[in-house]
C-alpha positions in Angstrom: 157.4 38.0 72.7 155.4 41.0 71.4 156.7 44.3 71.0 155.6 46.9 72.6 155.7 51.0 72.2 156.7 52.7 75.1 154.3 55.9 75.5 154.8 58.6 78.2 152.1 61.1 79.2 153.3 64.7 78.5 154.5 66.5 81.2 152.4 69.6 82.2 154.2 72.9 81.0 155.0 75.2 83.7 153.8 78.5 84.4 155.9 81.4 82.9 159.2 81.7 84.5 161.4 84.2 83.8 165.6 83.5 83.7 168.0 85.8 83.1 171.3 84.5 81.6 173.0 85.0 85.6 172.4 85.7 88.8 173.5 89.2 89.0 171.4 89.9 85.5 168.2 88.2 87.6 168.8 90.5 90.9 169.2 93.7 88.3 165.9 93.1 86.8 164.5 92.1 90.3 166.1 95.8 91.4 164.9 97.7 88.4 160.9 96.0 89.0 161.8 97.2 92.9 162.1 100.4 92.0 159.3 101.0 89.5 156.9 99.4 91.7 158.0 101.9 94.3 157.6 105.2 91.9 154.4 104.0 90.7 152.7 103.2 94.4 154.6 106.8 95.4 152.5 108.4 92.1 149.3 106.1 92.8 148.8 107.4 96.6 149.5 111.1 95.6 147.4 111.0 92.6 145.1 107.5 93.0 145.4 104.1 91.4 145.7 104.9 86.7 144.6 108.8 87.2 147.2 110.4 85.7 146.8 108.8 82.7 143.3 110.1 82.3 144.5 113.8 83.4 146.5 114.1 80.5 146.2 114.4 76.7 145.5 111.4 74.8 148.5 111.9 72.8 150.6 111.9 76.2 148.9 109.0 77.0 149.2 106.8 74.1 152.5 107.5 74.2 152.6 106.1 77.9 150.8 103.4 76.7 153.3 102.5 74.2 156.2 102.4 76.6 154.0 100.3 79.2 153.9 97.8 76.2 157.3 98.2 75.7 158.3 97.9 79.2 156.2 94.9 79.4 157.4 93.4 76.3 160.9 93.7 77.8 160.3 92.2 80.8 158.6 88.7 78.7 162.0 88.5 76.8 164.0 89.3 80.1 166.0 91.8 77.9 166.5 95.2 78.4 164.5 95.7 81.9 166.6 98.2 83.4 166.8 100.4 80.6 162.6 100.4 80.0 161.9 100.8 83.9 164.0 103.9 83.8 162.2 105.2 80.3 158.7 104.3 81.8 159.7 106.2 85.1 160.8 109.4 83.1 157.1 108.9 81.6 155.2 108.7 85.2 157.6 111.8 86.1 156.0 113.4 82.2 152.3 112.4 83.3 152.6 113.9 86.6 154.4 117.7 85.3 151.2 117.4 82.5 148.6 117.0 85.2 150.0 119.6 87.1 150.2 121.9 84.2 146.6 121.1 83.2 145.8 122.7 86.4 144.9 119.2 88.0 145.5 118.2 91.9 147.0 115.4 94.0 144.6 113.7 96.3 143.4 115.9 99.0 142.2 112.7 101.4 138.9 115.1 102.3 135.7 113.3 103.6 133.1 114.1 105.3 132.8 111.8 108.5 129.6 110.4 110.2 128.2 107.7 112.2 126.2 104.9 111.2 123.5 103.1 113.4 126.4 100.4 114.7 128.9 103.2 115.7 131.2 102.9 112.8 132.3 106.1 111.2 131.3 106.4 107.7 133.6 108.9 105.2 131.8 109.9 102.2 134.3 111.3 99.5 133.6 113.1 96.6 135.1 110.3 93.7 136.5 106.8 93.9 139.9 107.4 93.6 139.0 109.7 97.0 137.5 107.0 98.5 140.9 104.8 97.9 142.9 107.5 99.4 141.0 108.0 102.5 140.6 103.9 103.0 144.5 103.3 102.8 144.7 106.0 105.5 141.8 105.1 107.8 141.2 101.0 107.6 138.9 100.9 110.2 136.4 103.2 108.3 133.3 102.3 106.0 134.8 104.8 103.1 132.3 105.5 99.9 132.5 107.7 97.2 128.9 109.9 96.7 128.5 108.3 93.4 128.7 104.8 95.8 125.8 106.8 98.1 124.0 107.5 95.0 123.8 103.5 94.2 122.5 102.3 97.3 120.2 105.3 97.8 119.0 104.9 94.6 118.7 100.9 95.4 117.0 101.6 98.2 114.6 104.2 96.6 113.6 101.3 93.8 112.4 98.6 96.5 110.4 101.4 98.1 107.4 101.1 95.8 105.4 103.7 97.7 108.1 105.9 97.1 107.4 106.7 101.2 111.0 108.3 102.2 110.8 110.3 98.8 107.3 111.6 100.3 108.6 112.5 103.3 111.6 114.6 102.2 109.4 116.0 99.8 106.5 117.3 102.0 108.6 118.0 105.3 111.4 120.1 104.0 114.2 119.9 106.4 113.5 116.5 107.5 116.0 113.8 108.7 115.8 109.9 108.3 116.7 108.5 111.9 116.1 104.6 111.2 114.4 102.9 108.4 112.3 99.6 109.3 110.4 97.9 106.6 106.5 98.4 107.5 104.0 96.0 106.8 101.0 97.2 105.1 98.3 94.6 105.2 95.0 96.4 103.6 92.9 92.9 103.7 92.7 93.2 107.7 89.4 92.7 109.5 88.3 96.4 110.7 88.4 96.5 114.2 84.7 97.8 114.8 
C-alpha cells in the first residue's frame, strides 16, 4: 500500500465582516453608524452630497479629513465607534457654522422649469449639486445643471458642421429653435431643368 498525502483546496476567504466582542457592543456600533448616516443625509440635502467640505478652509477640511480617517479606521478595528461618530458629527456641525460664516447658503432647490418635445418637464438648475436637490424632490423630472446644457449644446453644436443653428441665432436675433431634424444636403443631384 502506498502512501498518500492528503491535500485540501484552500477555502475562499470571506468578505470583511465586522464582530464586535457582544451583541449589545454590535447593536451600539450599528446605532452609532444609524445616527451618523442620519446627520450626514440631513447635512447632504440642505447643503448637497461633499459641499461643505469644499465651502470651507482647507485647514478645516484637512482636519475633517483626518477624523473621517479616524472614524473610518475605528470602524475596521470595530473599536471605539461610538466615540468617533460623535467627534465626526461635532465636525459636520463645525463645517456647516464655517460655511455659514463664510457667507455660504444651503440649497435653495431653484430651477427653471420647461417642456420638452415629449411633454416632460425639464428643470435646469444653476450647478450639480442644484440639480441633485431638485431631482430628490421632483423624480418625475429631467433635472440638468446649465453646465449639463452646456455639454450637450455644445455636442450638438460639434456634429453641426455647417454650424447652421449658430447661423441662425446669429443673423435672426431673437430667434427660437422649435424642433431640430437632421437635413439632408445632397449637392450631386441632377438639376431639375
Amino acid at each position: 500500500m502506498m502512501a498518500t498525502k492528503k491535500t485540501t483546496r484552500p477555502r475562499p476567504k470571506p468578505s470583511k465582516v465586522y464582530y464586535q466582542p457582544s451583541q449589545p457592543a454590535m447593536r451600539r456600533m450599528q446605532d452609532a453608524l444609524f445616527k451618523y448616516d442620519a446627520v450626514v443625509s440631513e447635512k447632504e440635502r440642505m447643503w448637497g452630497v461633499d459641499r461643505l467640505q469644499h465651502l470651507v478652509s482647507p485647514e478645516l477640511r484637512e482636519r475633517f479629513e483626518a477624523q473621517m480617517d479616524k472614524l473610518n479606521a475605528s470602524i475596521d478595528k470595530c473599536d471605539g465607534v461610538e466615540h468617533e461618530v460623535d467627534v465626526t458629527i461635532r465636525g459636520v456641525e463645525m463645517l456647516e457654522r464655517s460655511a455659514v460664516e463664510l457667507g455660504h447658503k444651503p440649497l435653495t432647490g431653484d430651477y427653471i422649469e420647461g417642456v420638452m418635445p415629449d411633454g416632460k418637464v425639464i428643470a435646469i438648475t444653476v450647478n450639480g449639486y442644484e440639480a441633485g436637490k431638485v431631482k430628490r424632490e421632483n423624480r418625475d423630472m429631467a433635472v440638468y445643471s446649465v453646465d449639463e446644457i452646456g455639454v450637450i449644446v455644445g455636442n450638438f453644436l460639434e456634429r453641426d458642421k455647417a454650424n447652421v443653428v449658430t447661423s441662425i441665432k446669429d443673423a435672426f436675433a431673437g430667434a427660437t429653435i422649435e424642433s431640430v431634424k437632421p437635413v439632408r444636403v445632397d449637392l450631386d443631384d441632377e438639376i431639375p431643368f
